[in-house]
Every structure is written in C-alpha cells, then in structure tokens.
C-alpha positions as CSV (number, residue, x, y, z in Angstrom):
1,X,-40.9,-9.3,-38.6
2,X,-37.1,-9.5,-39.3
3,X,-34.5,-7.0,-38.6
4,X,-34.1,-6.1,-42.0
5,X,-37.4,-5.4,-41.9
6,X,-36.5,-2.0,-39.8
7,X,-36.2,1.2,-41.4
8,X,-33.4,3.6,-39.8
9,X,-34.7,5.1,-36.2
10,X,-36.6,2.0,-35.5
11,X,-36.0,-0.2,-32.7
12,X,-36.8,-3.9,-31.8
13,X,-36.4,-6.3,-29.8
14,X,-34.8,-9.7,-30.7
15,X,-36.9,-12.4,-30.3
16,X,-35.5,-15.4,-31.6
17,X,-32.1,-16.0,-34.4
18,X,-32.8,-18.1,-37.5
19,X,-29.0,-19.2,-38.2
20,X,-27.3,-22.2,-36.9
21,X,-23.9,-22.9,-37.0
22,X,-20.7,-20.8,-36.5
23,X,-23.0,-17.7,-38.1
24,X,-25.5,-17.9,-35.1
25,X,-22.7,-18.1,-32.7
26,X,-21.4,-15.3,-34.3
27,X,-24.6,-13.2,-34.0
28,X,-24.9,-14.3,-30.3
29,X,-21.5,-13.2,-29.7
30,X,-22.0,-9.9,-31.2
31,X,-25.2,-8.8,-28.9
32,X,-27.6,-10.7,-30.5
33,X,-29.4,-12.6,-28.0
34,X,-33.3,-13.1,-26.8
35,X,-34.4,-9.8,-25.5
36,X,-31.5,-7.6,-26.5
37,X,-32.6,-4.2,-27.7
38,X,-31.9,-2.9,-31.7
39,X,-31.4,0.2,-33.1
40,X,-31.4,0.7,-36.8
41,X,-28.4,3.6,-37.6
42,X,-27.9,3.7,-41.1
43,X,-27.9,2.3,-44.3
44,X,-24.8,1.9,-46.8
45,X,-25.0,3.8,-49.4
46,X,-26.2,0.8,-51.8
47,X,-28.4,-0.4,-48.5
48,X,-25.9,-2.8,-47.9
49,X,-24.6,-3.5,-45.1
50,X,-26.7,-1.9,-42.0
51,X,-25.5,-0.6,-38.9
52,X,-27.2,-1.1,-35.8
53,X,-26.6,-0.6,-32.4
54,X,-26.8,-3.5,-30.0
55,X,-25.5,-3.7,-26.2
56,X,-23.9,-0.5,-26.7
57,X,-21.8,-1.3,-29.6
58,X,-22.3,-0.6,-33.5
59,X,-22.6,-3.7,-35.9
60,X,-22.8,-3.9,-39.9
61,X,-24.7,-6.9,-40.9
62,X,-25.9,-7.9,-45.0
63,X,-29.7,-7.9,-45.3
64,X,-29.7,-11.8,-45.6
65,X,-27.7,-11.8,-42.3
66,X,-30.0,-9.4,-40.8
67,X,-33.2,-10.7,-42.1
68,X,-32.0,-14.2,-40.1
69,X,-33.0,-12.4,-36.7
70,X,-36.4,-12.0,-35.5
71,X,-37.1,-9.3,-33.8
72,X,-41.0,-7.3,-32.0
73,X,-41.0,-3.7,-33.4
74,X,-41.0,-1.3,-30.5
C-alpha cells in the first residue's frame, strides 16, 4: 500500500521510499523515513495536494509524490 492510498484519518507507517535522487532526499528530509508515523489531514479541494502530518510537522505532497512512499496501514 502507498500513501496515497490513505483516506483522511488514516495512519501508516512508512516502510520504505520509491524515489531516488534529490526527490527522495527531499522526502527524507521532510520526515519521511523507515518507521516514521503518517497521518492523513486533508485533501485539497481538487484532491490535490494532501496534507499529512509527519514528525510533528504538516506536509502537502501530489498524489504521484505520495504514492512513491510505502507505507503498513495502522
């Protein structure tokens, strides 16, 4: 399952990133890491972008960024 795969209220955990490159340093750098925690907050109002909430801090990510990030539904 893939982030974008959440539906708002959901939490996962991230299990592995599916980017390489300055993108997947990107992610990392934003909270996106092995074992980090994600919460699904809301959808755009054309469901694109999504916020989530990582480490404590909000992030907007595109579904095709989002659905890069592997995550176990909890």
């Amino acid at each position: 399952m893939t982030l974008d795969d959440l539906q708002t209220g959901q939490k996962g955990i991230v299990r592995k990133i599916n980017a390489k490159g300055p993108f997947k340093k990107r992610l990392l750098e934003m909270g996106f890491v092995a074992g980090a925690e994600v919460e699904v907050i809301k959808y755009a109002p054309l469901k694109d972008p999504v916020e989530y909430l990582v480490k404590g801090y909000h992030v907007s990510l595109r579904h095709e960024e989002a659905a890069t990030i592997e995550v176990d539904p909890l």
